[in-house]
N, C-alpha and C positions, 0 to 999 in steps of 0.2 A: 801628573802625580800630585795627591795633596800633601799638604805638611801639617807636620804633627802640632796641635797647640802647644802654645810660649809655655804653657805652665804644668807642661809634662815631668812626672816623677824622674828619680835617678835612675841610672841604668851603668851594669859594668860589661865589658867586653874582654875574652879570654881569647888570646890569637898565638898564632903559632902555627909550627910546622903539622906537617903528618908525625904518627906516633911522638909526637912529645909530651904527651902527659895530659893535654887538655880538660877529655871529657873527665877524668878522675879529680881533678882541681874542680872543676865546675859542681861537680857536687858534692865535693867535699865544702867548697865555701858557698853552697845552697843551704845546706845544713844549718853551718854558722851564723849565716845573717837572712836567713828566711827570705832567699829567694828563691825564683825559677829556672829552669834552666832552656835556653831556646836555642834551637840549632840555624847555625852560620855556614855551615858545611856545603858544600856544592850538590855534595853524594849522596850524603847524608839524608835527603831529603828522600830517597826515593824507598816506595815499599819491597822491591825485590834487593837480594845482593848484601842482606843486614851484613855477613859477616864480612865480603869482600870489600865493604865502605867503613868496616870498624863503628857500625853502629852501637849504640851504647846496650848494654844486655837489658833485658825485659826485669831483671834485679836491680837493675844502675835507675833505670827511668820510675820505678816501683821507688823509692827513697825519695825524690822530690818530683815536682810535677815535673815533666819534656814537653817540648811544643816542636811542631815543626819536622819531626824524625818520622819517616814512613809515610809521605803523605803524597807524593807523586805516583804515577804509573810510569813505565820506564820510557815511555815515547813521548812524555810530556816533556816541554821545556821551563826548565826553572832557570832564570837568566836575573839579571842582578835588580832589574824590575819590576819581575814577579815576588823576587824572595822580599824586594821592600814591602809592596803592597799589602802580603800576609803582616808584617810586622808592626802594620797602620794598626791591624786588625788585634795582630795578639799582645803588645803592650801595652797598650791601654785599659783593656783589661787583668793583667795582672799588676799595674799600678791601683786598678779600683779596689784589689783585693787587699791594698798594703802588703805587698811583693814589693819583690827589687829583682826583675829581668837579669840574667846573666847569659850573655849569648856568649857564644862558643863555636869555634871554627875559624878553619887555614883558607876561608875561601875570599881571600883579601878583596875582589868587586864588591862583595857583598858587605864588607865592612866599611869600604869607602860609600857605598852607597847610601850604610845607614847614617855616617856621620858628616857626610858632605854634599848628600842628595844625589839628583839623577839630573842627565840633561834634558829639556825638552822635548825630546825625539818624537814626534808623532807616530801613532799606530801604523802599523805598516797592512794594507790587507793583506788577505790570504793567499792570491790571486797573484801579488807579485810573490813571494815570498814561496809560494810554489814553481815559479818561475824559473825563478835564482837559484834554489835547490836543486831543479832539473838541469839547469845551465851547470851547476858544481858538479853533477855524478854525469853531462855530458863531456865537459873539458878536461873533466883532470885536475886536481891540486894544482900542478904546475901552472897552464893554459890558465886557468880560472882566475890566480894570482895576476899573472901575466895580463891579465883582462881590464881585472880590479883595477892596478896600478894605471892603468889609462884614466882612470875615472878618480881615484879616490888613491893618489901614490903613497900615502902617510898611512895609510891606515893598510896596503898592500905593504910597507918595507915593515909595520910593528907586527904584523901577523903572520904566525907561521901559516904558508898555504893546507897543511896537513890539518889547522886546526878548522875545520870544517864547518862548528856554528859560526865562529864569530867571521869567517872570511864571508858566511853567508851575511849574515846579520852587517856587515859595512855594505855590500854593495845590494842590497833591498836596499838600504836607508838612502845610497847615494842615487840608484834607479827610481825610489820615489818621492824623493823631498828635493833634489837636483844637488843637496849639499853635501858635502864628507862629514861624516861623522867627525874630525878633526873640528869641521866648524861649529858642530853643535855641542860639543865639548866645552867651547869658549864661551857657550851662551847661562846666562841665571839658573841654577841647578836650583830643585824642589825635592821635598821629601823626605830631608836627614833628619836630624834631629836638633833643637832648638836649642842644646847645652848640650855639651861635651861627655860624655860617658868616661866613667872611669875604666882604664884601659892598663891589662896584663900582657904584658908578650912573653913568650917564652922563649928564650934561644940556648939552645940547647950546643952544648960541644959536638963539634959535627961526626968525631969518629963513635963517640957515644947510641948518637941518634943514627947512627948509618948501622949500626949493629942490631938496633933496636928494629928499625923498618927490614931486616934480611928476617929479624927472628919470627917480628911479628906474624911474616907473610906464610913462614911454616906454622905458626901456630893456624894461622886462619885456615889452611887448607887440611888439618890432623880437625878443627871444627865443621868442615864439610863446605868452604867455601867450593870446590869445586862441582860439588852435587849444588852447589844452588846456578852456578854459571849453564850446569846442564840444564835444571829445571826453564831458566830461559829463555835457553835456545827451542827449547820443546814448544815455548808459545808463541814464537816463529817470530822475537828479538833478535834483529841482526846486530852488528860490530858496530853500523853508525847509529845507533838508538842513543840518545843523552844518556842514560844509565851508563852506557859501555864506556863514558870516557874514564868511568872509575880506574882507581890502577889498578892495574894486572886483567882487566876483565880480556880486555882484547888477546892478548896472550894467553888465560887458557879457553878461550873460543879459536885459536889455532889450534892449539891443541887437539882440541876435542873435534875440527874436523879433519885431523890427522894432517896436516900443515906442519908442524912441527913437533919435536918429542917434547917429555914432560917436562925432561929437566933443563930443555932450554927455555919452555915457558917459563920455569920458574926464573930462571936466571933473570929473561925478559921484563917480567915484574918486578923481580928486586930489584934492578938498575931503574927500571921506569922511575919508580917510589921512590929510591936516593936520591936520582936528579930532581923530582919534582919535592921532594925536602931539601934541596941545594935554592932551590928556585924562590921556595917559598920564606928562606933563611935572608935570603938577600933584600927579597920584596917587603918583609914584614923590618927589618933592622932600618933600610931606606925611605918606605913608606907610609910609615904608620907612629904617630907621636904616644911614646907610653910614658903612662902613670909612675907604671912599674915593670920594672925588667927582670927576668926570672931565670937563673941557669943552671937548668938538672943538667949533669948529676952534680958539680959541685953544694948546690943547695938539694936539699932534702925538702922538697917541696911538699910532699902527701904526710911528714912527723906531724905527731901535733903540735908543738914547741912553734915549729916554721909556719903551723897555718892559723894557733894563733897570733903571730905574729904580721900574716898577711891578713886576715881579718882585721887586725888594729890599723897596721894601712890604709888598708880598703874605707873601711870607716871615717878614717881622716879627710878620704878625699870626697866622700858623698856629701 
């Protein structure tokens, strides 16, 4: 991984949960202080699923320039790596413009990635990595796990076996480099960025935000998230495709091959998206050092009174 030159522009970062307000701040304060807005999202990235990933409307990205949004195929892997390397690519060019990048997104690797680099990890071929994946849909989660932990126990007890890349992605790395990703962890990271970004979180009241992700998820399906989860399956995207770790995707692909009724997908999805904004509430308050700390609802974050007023922040600190 290369690293970005010393004498790289400012840059700010908008972090937070699902439905907390993100991409609406992001372009509200693009507006403000002429910048861009680059997506940090995990999901975000991909072109099928706009609605089921809370892509930003084709009106929201039409208001300042987007980068980043729609640009995978649902089989492709965007892992914390790949999203740096685009980012070597698209900063630099909106610093040449006189922009000020504003990324955006809950997908907290991708955000430690930009600000504190990547480990060394050598390419893994395809060869092995086809291997290991054959090994995971022959053992089993459990078995596979169970495997892992012979080889690589740290990186088998942090990972759920159910999460399927990254249980793949430990033991490629430990089957072709002999080391646990643990060790490679500890070694010279490359790639972040040379100054510190100024940095938004948002934390939001949780009974607020758990209301919001139940409402959201009926809104998205009265938009036809579910005719896009069919569209899909029609181009013979299964449940382990990187797209599907979207929330809810997997729950109405039960569904829809009669596995289960609607309204337990739904339910399915809403709980997924509570816990994984439970998750992301904790990782971003523990993980992530901010600038500035943001909490809808009691702050009115989108008034204009409150954004001019976080513009004046923001400014202060570039």
């Amino acid at each position: 991984m290369k690293d970005f030159p010393e004498t790289c522009g400012p840059c700010i970062v908008i972090a937070g949960p699902t439905a907390s307000g993100k991409s609406a701040l992001a372009v509200s304060l693009a507006k403000a202080i002429q910048g861009e807005v680059i997506n940090a999202d995990s999901m975000q990235v991909y072109h099928d699923l706009s609605i089921l990933t809370a892509r930003p409307t084709k009106e929201d990205m039409a208001e300042v320039p987007h980068h980043l949004y729609g640009t995978f195929t649902p089989n492709e892997i965007c892992d914390a790596g790949t999203w740096l390397s685009q980012q070597h690519k698209i900063l630099p060019e909106v610093w040449q413009r006189g922009k000020i990048p504003i990324l955006v997104g809950g997908t907290g690797l991708y955000i430690r990635a930009l600000t504190q680099g990547l480990a060394p990890v050598p390419s893994i071929p395809q060869s092995v990595r086809d291997q290991v994946t054959q090994d995971y849909e022959t053992m089993g989660p459990e078995v596979f796990s169970a495997f892992l932990a012979e080889k690589d126990p740290l990186s088998a007890a942090e990972i759920p076996a159910t999460n399927r890349q990254r249980m793949i992605r430990a033991m490629e790395v430990v089957d072709h480099t002999g080391q646990p990703l643990s060790w490679w962890k500890k070694q010279p990271h490359h790639g972040g960025l040379p100054r510190a970004p100024v940095t938004l979180v948002l934390e939001p009241e949780r009974v607020w935000l758990y209301e919001r992700c139940d409402r959201r998820f009926q809104i998205m399906l009265e938009e036809g998230a579910l005719s896009q989860v069919r569209d899909l399956m029609a181009k013979g995207i299964g449940p382990d495709a990187p797209i599907c770790r979207g929330l809810g995707a997997r729950a109405l692909m039960s569904y829809l091959n009669e596995k289960i009724t609607y309204e337990t997908a739904i339910a399915q999805a809403q709980k997924e998206t509570r816990n994984y904004a439970k998750r992301q509430l904790t990782w971003f308050r523990n993980q992530v050092k901010a600038d500035i700390r943001l909490y809808p609802p009691q702050s009115d974050i989108q008034s204009s009174d409150a954004l001019n007023r976080l513009q004046t922040q923001v400014l202060m600190y570039l």
